[in-house]
N, C-alpha and C positions, 0 to 999 in steps of 0.2 A: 717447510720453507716454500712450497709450489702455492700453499695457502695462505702465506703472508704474503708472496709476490704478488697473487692475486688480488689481495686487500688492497696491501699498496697500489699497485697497478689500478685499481679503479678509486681510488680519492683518498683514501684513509688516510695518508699521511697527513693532509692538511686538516685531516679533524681533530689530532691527537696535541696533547700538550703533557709534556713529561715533567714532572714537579717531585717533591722529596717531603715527607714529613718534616712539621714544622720546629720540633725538637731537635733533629739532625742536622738541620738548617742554623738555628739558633745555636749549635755550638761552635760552627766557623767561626763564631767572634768569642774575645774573652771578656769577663765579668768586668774590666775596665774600659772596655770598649761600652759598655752598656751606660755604666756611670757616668764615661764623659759625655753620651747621648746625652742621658738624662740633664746633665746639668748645663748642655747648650741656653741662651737667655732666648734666641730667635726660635718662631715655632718650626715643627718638624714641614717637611715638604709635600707641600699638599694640604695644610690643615685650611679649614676655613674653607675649603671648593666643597662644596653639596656634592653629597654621594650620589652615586646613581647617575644616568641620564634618561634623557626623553627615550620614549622608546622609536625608533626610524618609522617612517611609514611603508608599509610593507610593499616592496616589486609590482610593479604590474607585468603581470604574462604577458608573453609576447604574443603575437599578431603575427595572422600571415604566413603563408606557406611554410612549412616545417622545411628543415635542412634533408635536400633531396629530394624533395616532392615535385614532380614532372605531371602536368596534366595530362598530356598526352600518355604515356608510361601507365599511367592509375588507371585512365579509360582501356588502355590494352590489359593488364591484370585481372580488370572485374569482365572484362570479355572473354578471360581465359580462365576467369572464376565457373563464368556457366557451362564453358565447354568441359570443362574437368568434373563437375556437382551432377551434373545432370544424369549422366551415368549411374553414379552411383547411387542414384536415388528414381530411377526410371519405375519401377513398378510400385516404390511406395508412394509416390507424388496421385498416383490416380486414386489411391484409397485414402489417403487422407483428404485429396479435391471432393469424397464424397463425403463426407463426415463432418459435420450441424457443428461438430463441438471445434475443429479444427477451424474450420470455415471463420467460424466467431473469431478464435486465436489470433489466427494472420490476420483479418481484417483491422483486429485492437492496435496490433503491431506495425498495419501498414500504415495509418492516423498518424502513429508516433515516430513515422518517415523512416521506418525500416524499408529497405529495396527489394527488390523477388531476390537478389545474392546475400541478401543477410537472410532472408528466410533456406533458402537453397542451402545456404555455409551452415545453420543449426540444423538440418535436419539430416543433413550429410552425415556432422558431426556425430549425430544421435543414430544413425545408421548403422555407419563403421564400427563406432562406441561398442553398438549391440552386436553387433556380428564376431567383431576380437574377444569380445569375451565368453559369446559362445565356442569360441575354439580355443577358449583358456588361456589369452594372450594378454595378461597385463604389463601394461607401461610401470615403471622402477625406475627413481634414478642410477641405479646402479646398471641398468642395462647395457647391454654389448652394442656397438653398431647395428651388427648382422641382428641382434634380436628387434629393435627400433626398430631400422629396415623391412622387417617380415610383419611388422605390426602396421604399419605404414601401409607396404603393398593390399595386405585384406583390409584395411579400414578405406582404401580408393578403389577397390575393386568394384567393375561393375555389377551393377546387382541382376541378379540370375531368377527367373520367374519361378524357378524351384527355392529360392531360400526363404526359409522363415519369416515369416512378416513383424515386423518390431509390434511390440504391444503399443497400445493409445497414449499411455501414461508418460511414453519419451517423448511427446510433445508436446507435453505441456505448456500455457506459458511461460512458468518455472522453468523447466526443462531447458526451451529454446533462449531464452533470455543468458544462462549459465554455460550451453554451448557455442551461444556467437561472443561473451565475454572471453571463453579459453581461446575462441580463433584469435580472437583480438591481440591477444599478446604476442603469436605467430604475426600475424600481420603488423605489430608493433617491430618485431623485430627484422620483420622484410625491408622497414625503414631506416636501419641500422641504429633502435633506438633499444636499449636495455634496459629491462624491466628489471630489478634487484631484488624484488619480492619472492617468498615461495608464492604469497595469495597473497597479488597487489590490490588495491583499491580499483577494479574494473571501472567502474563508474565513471571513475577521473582518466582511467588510461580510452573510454572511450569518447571523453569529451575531448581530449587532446587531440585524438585522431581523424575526431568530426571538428574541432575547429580547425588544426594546421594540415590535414592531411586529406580533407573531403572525404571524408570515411560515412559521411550520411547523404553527399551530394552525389558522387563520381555515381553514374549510373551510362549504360550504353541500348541502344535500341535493340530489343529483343522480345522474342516473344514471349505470350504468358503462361509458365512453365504451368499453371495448374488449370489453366483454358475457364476458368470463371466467369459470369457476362459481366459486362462491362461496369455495371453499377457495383461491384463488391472490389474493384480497383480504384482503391482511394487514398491510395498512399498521400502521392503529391499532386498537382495537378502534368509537371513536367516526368512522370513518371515513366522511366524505358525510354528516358533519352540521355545524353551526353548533355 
């Protein structure tokens, strides 16, 4: 019942329409009701209307700040986005700042108006990722609070100049593109917005976020976490600012 409440509870009722096989239906009336159908002289109700209709032209999406979207609020998040990221990724950020192949990576990614906090938020993500399951800690939905919680705490821990260094291959562009997709749903949900998917269409949940929620705009002044010269920063031109 907690799983029908739940259904119902988010819309299913009004998707559903209860109906009877047309056999069981058809014996409500008797064989004389049928005949004097039949021998009515005026046609039945409804004859003569063309079936089917035009098909509607479909919604246009809405426009314009999402429900609860505070510009001010966003700029404070993603300012508390580098205060939180940075940590956790303190001694890896200087080895991948030296590496040809990485370097290429973020530059493709910054064109395509990724912010230094979407790059920070995959590489975090790819961090922590690597670190809980070096201590055998995988996420279940079945999990406890307290196990969630302990998996949480090590994936934001800050990172310690004795820990293992993540392999090349977790930043991929694959990689990184698949980790700011899973933040995205977190951060969809920061919005009090409900993603109903196990594996929703990312794509679409990040154009939603970039169109109503400044999810490619909202950026704050800050420095540049991977110290680059300046020609290899080419995201936007208003880039590391509000």
């Amino acid at each position: 019942m907690h799983l029908v409440e739940q259904a119902l509870g988010g819309g299913l009722w009004h998707k559903l329409l209860v109906g009877r096989p047309y056999d069981e239906l058809a014996d409500f009336l008797r064989p004389d009701d049928y005949q004097t159908m039949a021998a009515l002289a005026d046609p039945a109700v409804g004859a003569g209307i063309p079936r089917g209709q035009a098909k509607p032209a479909a919604l246009p999406a809405r426009t314009g700040p999402g429900p609860g979207y505070e510009h001010k609020e966003a700029l404070d998040t993603v300012r508390n986005r580098y205060a939180v990221m940075l940590p956790i990724v303190r001694h890896t950020l200087p080895r991948l700042s030296a590496d040809p192949g990485f370097r290429s990576t973020a530059r493709q990614l910054r064109e395509e108006a990724w912010r230094d906090w979407h790059l920070l938020t995959a590489i975090a993500n790819a961090v922590g990722n690597h670190r809980a399951q070096q201590q055998g800690l995988r996420p279940s939905p079945g999990d406890s609070p307290e196990h969630r919680a302990r998996i949480l705490a090590v994936m934001q821990a800050a990172e310690r100049p004795e820990d293992p260094p993540v392999p090349a291959e977790a930043f991929t562009e694959r990689a990184l593109r698949t980790h700011l997709s899973v933040a995205a749903v977190s951060t969809a949900h920061s919005h009090g917005l409900v993603v109903r998917h196990a594996f929703p269409d990312r794509q679409a949940l990040l154009s939603i976020l970039g169109d109503r929620y400044g999810y490619w705009t909202d950026d704050v002044e800050h420095d540049d976490p991977f110290g680059w010269p300046a020609e290899e920063n080419v995201a936007t031109p208003d880039r590391g600012r509000a």
